[in-house]
C-alpha distance (Angstrom), angle and dihedral (degrees) to the residues before:
residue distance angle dihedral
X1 . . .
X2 3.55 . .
X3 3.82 117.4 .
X4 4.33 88.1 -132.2
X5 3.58 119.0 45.3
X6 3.50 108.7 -130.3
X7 4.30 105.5 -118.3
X8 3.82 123.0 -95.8
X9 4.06 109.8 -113.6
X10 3.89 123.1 -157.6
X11 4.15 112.6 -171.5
X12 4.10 83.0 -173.0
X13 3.89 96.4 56.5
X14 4.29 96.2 30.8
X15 4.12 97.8 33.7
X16 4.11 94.8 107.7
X17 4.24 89.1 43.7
X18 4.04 92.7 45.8
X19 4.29 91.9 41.6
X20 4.21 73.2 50.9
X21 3.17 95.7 58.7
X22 3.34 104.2 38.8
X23 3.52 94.5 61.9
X24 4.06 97.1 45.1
X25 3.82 75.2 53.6
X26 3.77 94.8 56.1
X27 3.63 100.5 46.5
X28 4.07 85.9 53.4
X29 3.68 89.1 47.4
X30 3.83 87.7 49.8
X31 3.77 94.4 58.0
X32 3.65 90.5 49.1
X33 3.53 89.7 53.9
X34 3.71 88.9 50.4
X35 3.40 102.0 58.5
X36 4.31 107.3 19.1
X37 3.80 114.4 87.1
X38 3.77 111.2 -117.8
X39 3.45 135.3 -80.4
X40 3.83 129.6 -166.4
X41 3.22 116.9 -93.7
X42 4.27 88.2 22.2
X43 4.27 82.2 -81.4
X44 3.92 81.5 141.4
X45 4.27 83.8 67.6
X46 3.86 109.6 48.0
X47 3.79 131.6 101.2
X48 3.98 125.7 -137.7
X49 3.46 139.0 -138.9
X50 3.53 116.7 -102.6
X51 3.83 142.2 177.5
X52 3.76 92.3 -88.1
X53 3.60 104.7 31.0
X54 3.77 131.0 -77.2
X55 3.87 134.5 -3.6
X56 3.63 141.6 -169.4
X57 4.10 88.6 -148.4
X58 4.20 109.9 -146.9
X59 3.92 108.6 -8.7
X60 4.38 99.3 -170.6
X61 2.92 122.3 -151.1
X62 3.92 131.9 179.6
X63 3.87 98.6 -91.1
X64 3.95 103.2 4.7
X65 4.36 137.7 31.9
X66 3.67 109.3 -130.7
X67 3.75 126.8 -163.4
X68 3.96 122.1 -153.3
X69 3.89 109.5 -161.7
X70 3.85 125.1 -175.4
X71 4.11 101.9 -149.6
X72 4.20 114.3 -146.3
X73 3.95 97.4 173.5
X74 4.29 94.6 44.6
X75 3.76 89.7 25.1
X76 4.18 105.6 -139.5
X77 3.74 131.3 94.7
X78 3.95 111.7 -101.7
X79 4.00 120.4 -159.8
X80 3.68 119.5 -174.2
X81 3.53 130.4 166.3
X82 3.94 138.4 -142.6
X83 4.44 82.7 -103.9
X84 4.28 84.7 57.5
X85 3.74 94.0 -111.4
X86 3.00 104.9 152.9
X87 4.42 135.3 -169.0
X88 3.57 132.2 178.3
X89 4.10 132.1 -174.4
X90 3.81 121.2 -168.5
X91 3.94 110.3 -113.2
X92 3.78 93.4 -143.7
X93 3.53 92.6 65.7
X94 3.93 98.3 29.0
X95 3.85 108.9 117.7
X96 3.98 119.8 -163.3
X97 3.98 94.0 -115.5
X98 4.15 88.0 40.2
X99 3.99 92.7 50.3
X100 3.69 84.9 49.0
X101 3.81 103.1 46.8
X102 4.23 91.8 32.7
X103 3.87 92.9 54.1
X104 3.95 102.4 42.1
X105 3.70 82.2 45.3
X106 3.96 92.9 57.7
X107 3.73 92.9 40.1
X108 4.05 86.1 58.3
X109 3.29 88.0 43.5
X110 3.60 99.1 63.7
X111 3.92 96.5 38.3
X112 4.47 100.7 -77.1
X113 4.19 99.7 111.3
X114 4.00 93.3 172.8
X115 3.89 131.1 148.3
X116 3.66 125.4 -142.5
X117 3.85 130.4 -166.9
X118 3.66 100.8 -94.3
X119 4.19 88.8 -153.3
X120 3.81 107.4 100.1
X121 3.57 106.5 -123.8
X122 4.42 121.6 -116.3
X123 3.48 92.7 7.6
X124 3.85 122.0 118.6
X125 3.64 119.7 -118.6
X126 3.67 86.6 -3.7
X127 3.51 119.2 -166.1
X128 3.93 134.1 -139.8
X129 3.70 120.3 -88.5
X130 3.81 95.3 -134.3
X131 4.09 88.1 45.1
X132 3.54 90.4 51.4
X133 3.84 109.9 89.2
X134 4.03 95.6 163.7
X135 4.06 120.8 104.9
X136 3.42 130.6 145.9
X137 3.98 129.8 -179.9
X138 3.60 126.0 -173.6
X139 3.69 111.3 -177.0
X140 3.57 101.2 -137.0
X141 3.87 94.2 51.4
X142 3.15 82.8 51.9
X143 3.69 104.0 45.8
X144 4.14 94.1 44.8
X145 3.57 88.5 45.6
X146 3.81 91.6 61.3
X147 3.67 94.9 37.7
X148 4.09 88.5 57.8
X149 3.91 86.5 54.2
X150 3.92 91.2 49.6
X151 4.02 81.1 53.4
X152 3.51 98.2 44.7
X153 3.71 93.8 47.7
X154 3.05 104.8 59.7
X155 3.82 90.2 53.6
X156 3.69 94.5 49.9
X157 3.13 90.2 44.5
X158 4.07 88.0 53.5
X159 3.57 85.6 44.6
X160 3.93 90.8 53.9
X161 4.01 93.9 58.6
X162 3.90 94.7 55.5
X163 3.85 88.4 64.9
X164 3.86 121.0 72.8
X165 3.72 105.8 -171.5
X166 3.50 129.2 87.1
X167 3.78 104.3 -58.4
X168 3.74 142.5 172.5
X169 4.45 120.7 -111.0
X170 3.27 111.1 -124.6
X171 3.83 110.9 -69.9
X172 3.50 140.9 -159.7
X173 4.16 113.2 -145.7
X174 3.37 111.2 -151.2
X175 3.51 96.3 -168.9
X176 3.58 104.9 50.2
X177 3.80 87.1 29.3
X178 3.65 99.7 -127.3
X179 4.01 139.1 118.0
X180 3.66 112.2 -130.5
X181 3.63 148.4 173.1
X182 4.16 116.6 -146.3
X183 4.05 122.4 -160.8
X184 4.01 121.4 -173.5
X185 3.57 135.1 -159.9
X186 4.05 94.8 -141.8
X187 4.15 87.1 -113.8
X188 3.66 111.6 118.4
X189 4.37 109.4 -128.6
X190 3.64 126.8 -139.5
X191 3.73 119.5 -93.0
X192 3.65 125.0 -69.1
X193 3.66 127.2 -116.1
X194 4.06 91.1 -137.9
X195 3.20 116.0 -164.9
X196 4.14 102.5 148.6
X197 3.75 102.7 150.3
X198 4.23 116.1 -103.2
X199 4.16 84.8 3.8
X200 3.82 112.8 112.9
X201 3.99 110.7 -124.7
X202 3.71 92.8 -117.5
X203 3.54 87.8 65.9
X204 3.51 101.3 54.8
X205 4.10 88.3 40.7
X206 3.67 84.5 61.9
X207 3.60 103.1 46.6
X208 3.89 92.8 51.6
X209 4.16 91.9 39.9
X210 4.21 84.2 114.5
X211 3.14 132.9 60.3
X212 4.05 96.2 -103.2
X213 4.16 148.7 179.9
X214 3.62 112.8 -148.2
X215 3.90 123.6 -156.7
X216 3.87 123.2 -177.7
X217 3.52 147.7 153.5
X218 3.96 130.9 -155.3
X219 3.77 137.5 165.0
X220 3.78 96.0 -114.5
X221 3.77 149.1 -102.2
X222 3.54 145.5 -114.2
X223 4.10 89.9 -93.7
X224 4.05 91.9 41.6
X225 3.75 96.1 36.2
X226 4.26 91.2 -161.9
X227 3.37 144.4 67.6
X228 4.18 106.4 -104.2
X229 3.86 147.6 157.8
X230 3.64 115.7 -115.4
X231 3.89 133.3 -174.3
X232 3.94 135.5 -175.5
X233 3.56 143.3 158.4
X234 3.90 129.2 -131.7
X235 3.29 124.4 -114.8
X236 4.01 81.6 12.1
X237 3.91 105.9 -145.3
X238 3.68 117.2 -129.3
X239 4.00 123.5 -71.5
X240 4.05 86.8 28.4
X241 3.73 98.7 122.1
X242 4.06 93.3 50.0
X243 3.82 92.7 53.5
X244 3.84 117.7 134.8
X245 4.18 92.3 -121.4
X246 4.25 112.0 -177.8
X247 2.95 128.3 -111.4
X248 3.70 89.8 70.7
X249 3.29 90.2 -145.7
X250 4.76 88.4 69.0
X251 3.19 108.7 98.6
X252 4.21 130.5 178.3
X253 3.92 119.2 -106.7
X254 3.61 103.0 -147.2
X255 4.17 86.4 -165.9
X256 4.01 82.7 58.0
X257 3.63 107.1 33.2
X258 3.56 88.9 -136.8
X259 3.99 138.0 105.4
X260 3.83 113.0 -117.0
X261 3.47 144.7 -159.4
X262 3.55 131.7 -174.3
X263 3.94 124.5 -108.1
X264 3.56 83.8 -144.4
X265 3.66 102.0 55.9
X266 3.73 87.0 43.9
X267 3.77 88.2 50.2
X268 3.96 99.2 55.5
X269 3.74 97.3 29.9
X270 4.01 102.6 116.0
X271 3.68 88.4 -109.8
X272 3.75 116.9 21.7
X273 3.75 100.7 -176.9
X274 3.80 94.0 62.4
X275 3.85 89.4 37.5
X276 3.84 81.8 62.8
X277 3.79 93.5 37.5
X278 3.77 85.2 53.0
X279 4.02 93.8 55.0
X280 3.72 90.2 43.4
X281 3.19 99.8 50.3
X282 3.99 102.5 40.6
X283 4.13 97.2 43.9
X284 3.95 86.1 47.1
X285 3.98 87.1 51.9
X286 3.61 95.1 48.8
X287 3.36 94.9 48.1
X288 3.12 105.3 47.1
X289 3.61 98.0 50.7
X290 3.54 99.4 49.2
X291 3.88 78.3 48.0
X292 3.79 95.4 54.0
X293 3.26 100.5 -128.0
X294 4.01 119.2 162.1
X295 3.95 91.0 -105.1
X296 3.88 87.5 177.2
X297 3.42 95.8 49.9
X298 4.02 100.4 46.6
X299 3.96 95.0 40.1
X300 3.99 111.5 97.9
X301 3.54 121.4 -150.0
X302 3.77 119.1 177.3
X303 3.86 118.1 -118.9
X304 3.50 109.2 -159.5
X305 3.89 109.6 -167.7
C-alpha cells in the first residue's frame, strides 16, 4: 500500500469551488493565449501542475516574461514578472468578474494592455467573465483537489516515459478542465466534425490533425457528477468500445465515447498509482493495436550501456 493515501474528492460538496476555479483558470489561460506564439495542438496555452498549485509557466511578453500562478497551499493568485513586480489577490475573496478586472488591470499597469475574449470557452451558455459576479472557495476543495493532481502527475507523468513517440507533457486544459497526457502514432486522422461549444472548429481540427490517444483526469461535471479518469482514441478503430480494459471496474460511456474509471475506485484501491498505471497502460494497448499502430516501434525502453 502506498505510504500517502491519495485524498477523497466529492464533485457534490466542491462543484461551486472547482466551476471557480476553472474559470480563474480560463481567464489565465486566455492571456497566455494572447500573448504566446502557437503551438500545435494549442500546447503554447495550457497550465501545469506545480508544487503549490497551478501555473501559467513563461507568459512573454515584448519587453518582460510574466508568470500567473494559482496558489492551493497559501490560497491567492500570485503574478510576478521577469522585472520582480510582483501582485497578489486573496482567493477567498476573489470573485470571477474581480479576478478578471483586478488582473488585466495589473498587467496594464505594469506595461501588458491586452484583451481577451471574455466568453469562457466549452462551456454551455457560458457567461461573461466581467458579468459573472459568483465565486466561491472552500479551502479544502481546494486543497484535495490539488493534492489529487500532485498524485495523478506523477503517474502520467510515469505513464509519459514508457512511450517513445512524439508525445504531449503532462497538461492541464483549461477549457475542458482536465489534466492530460496525449500519445500519437505519427499518421495524420481525417478531419473532425468540431462542434465543442464556444471553441472555433479550426481549433478542434487542429488538435485531432494526428492520429492520437488521449488520457485525462478531472473532478467532474454537472452531466458526470464525479471526479474520474477517462481515455479514448481518435478516429477509434472498430471493436474499441467493447474492449476488455483493467481495472475491471473501467467501463465505456457510450454518451462520452470514452473508457472510464472512477476516482473513487482508484482512490481506495490498495495501491492507486498502479491501479492507474493498470488503466493506462491496458486501454492504451487495446487501442492501439486494434488501431495498428507500430507498438514496437513507439515504446521506449531505456538501454543503459
Amino acid at each position: 500500500m502506498e505510504h500517502t493515501q491519495w485524498p477523497e474528492l466529492s464533485f457534490k460538496s466542491s462543484k461551486d469551488t472547482y466551476e471557480t476555479i476553472h474559470l480563474w483558470t480560463q481567464i489565465i489561460g486566455k492571456i497566455k493565449l494572447a500573448l504566446n506564439p502557437w503551438i500545435n495542438h494549442s500546447w503554447h496555452s495550457t497550465l501545469k501542475v506545480t508544487t503549490n498549485g497551478l501555473t501559467s509557466d513563461p507568459i512573454f511578453s515584448e519587453d518582460k516574461q510574466l508568470e500567473i500562478i494559482l496558489n492551493f497551499l497559501e490560497h491567492r493568485l500570485e503574478i510576478i514578472s521577469s522585472a520582480n513586480e510582483k501582485k497578489t489577490f486573496d482567493l477567498e475573496t476573489l470573485k470571477v468578474s474581480s479576478c478578471y478586472k483586478k488582473v488585466l488591470a495589473y498587467l496594464e499597469d505594469i506595461g501588458i494592455a491586452i484583451k481577451i475574449n471574455a466568453v469562457p470557452n466549452e462551456i454551455e451558455g457560458a457567461i461573461p467573465f466581467h458579468d459573472n459576479h459568483d465565486g466561491t472557495y472552500d479551502t479544502e476543495a481546494a486543497i484535495n483537489f490539488h493534492k489529487a493532481m500532485l498524485k495523478v502527475n506523477q503517474v502520467f507523468t510515469q505513464y509519459r516515459s514508457e512511450f517513445m513517440g512524439k508525445s504531449s507533457d503532462v497538461q492541464f486544459f483549461w477549457g475542458s478542465f482536465d489534466l492530460a497526457i496525449s500519445r500519437f502514432s505519427g499518421r495524420k486522422a481525417p478531419q473532425h466534425p468540431g462542434g465543442i461549444p464556444n471553441l472555433p472548429d479550426w481549433v478542434t481540427r487542429e488538435a485531432y490533425s494526428h492520429e492520437v490517444m488521449n488520457c485525462g483526469f478531472w473532478p467532474g461535471n454537472e452531466s458526470t457528477p464525479f471526479a474520474a479518469f477517462y481515455s479514448y482514441i481518435y478516429p477509434a478503430p472498430d471493436g474499441f468500445k467493447k474492449a476488455a480494459i483493467k481495472p475491471s471496474t473501467a467501463y465505456y460511456d457510450d454518451n462520452l465515447g470514452e473508457f472510464i474509471l472512477k476516482y473513487e475506485d482508484v482512490q481506495k484501491s490498495e495501491n492507486p498509482s498502479e491501479t492507474l498505471l493498470e488503466f493506462l497502460r491496458s486501454s492504451y494497448d487495446h487501442a492501439a493495436k486494434l488501431a495498428d499502430w507500430d507498438i514496437e516501434k513507439l515504446q521506449f525502453k531505456l538501454e543503459k550501456k
